[in-house]
N, C-alpha and C positions, 0 to 999 in steps of 0.2 A: 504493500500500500504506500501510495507516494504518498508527501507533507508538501508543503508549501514552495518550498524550492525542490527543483526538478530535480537535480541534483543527489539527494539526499533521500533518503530514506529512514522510517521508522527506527530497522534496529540500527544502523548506523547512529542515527540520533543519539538512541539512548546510549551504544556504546562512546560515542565521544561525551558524553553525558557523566559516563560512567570515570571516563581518562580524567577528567574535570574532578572529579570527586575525590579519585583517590593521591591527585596530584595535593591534596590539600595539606599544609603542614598537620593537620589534627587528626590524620588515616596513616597510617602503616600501610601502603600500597602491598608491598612481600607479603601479606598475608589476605589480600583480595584478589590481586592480577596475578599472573604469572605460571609456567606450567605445572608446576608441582600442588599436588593436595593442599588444602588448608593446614597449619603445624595444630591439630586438633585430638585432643587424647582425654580421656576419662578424667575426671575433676582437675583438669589442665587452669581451666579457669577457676577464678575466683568465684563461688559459690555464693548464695545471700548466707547469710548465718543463721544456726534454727535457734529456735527462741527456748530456751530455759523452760520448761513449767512448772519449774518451783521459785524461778525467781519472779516474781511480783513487783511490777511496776508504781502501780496506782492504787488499788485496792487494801484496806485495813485487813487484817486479820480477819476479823468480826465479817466485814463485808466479802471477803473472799467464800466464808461461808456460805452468806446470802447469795451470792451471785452463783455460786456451784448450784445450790438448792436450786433456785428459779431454773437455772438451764437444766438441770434432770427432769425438772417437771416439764416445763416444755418439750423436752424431748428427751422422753426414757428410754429406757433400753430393750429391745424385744429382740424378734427373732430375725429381724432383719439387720439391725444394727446397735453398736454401743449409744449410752446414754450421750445428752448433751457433755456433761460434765466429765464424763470418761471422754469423750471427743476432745475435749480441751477449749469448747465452746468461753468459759471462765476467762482463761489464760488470754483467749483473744480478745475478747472485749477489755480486759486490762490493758495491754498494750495499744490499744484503739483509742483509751481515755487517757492515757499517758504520752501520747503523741499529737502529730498536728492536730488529728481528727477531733479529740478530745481538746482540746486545746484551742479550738474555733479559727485555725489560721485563716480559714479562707470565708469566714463570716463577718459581717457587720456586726458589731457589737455594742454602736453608741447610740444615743437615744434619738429622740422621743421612742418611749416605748408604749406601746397601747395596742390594746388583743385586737387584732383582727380576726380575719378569713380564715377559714383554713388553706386556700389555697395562697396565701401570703407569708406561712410559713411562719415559725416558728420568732413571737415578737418578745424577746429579753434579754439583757443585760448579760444574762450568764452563760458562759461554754458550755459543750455538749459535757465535760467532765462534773463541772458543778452543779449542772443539771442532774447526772445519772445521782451524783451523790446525794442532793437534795431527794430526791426519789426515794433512794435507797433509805435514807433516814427516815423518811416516811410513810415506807410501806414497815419500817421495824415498829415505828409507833404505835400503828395502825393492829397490828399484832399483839402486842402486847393490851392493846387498849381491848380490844376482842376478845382474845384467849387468852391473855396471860400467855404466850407464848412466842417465841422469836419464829421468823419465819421456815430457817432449818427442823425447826423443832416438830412444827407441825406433821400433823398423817398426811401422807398422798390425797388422799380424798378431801381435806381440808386446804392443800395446798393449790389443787386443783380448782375447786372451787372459789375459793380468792383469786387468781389471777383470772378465771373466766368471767367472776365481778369485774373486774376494774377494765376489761376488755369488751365489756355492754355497756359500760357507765354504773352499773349499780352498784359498785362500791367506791364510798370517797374517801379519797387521802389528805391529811391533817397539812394543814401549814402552805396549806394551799397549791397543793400539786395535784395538777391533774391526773387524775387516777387510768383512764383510754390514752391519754396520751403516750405517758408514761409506760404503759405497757406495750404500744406499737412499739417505742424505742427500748424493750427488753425483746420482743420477739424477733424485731428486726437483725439487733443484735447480732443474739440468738443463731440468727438463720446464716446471717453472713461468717461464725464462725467454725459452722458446720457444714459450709458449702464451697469456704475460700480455701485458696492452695493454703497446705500446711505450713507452708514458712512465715505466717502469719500466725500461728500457733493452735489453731483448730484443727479441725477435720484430720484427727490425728489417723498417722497410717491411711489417709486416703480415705476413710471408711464411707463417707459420703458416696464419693466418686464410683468407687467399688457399690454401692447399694444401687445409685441408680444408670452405671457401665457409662459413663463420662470417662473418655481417655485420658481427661488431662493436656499436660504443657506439651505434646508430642511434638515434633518441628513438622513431621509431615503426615501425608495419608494419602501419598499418591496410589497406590497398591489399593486404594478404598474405596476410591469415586466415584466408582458405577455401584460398587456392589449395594444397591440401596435394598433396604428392609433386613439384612444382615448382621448379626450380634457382633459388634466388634472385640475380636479375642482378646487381644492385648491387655496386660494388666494398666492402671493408669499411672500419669510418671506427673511429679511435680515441679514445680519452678527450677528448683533443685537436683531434681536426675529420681532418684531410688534408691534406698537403700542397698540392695542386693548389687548396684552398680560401682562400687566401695571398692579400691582396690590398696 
C-alpha cells in the first residue's frame, strides 16, 4: 500500500521510523537492531519486587484484623477457590492506602466542599486512606454499639448480614460515614485485590486467574487466534514470570 509520497512505502516508513528511534541517545540500539537474538534469558531483567505479607504498610494491628475479617466475608473460601484473606486481598489494599492511590495524588483535595451527585464523585477534604480509616473506625463503633463485639469477632452469619446492611442503606454508621458508600469502597477493594497481578500482593498464587482460566501477562498467543471456543491450556504467568520459572 502506497502513502503519500510515491516513493515510499508503509513498511519502509515505519522501518526508517524504527532507525529514528533506536538512533536515540535513551535506546540501546544492540539490543533492538541487528542480526543476533535479543541478549534475553530467564530473570535476566530486573523483576518488580513481590510484596512482603507480613510486612504492613498502612494498617494498625487492630485494623489488619478488621480488614482480613471483611475480605473473608466477602469472599470465603469454597471449592472453587481460597478465601479473600488467604488471597492476600488485606495485604493489597494496604499497600493501595499506603501509596499514591491512598494518598489522593491525583485528586483534588481543596474546597469548597458540598455533597453533590453521585455522579460528581466523591466531595471531601480527605484521601482515599483517611477515608478507608474513618470507615474502619466506624464500622468498629458500630459493632461494638450493637453486639458488644469487634467486627472479627462476630459469627459469619452476623458478619454477613452487617455488610449486606450497609450495602442496601439499612444500616448507619456513626460519625457520619456513609454506610453504601463505604462499603462499594470495601468490595471494590476487595475485588481489585483478588483479581490484580500478584505483584501487587493479592490474588496470591494466581488463584483468581486459575479459577476463572485468565492466562495472565503472557507476551503472546499467536499459536491461539483462530482456535476460538477452546480452553486455553496454559497455566497463567504474572507481571513477574512464575514461580516454577526460578532458576
Amino acid at each position: 500500500m502506497k502513502l503519500t509520497s510515491p516513493g515510499i512505502t508503509r513498511r519502509q516508513l515505519l522501518g526508517a521510523g524504527t532507525l529514528i528511534a533506536v538512533s536515540s541517545s535513551f535506546t540501546h540500539a544492540a539490543t533492538i537492531v541487528g542480526g543476533e537474538p535479543l541478549p534475553w534469558a530467564p530473570n535476566a531483567a530486573d523483576p518488580p519486587a513481590d510484596i512482603d505479607p507480613h510486612n504492613w504498610t498502612f494498617f494498625t494491628e487492630h485494623e489488619q484484623q478488621l480488614v482480613e475479617a471483611i475480605v473473608e466475608t466477602l469472599i470465603p473460601a469454597d471449592e472453587m477457590s481460597m478465601s479473600g484473606k488467604e488471597a492476600g486481598c488485606a495485604i493489597y489494599i494496604d499497600r493501595q492506602m499506603s501509596g499514591p492511590q491512598g494518598q489522593g495524588a491525583r485528586m483534588y483535595l481543596q474546597g469548597p466542599f458540598a455533597k453533590g451527585l453521585p455522579t460528581q464523585g466523591p466531595q471531601s477534604p480527605l484521601t482515599p486512606a483517611e477515608q478507608m480509616r474513618a470507615g474502619l473506625t466506624s464500622l468498629e463503633k458500630h459493632c461494638q454499639g450493637a453486639f458488644g463485639k469487634t467486627f472479627a469477632q462476630l459469627s459469619g452469619h452476623d458478619r454477613e448480614a452487617l455488610l449486606s446492611g450497609l450495602e442496601s442503606g439499612h444500616v448507619e454508621l456513626p460519625d457520619g460515614v456513609q454506610g453504601a458508600a463505604f462499603f462499594e469502597v470495601l468490595l471494590s477493594r476487595t475485588m481489585e485485590g483478588f483479581f490484580a497481578d500478584p505483584i501487587y500482593g493479592g490474588n496470591r498464587d494466581m488463584v483468581s486467574w486459575k479459577m476463572i482460566g485468565y492466562p495472565g501477562a503472557r507476551y503472546d498467543y499467536l499459536d491461539w487466534i483462530d482456535k476460538h471456543g477452546q480452553t486455553y491450556p496454559n497455566p497463567p504467568v504474572s507481571i513477574s514470570g512464575r514461580p516454577d520459572w526460578k532458576v
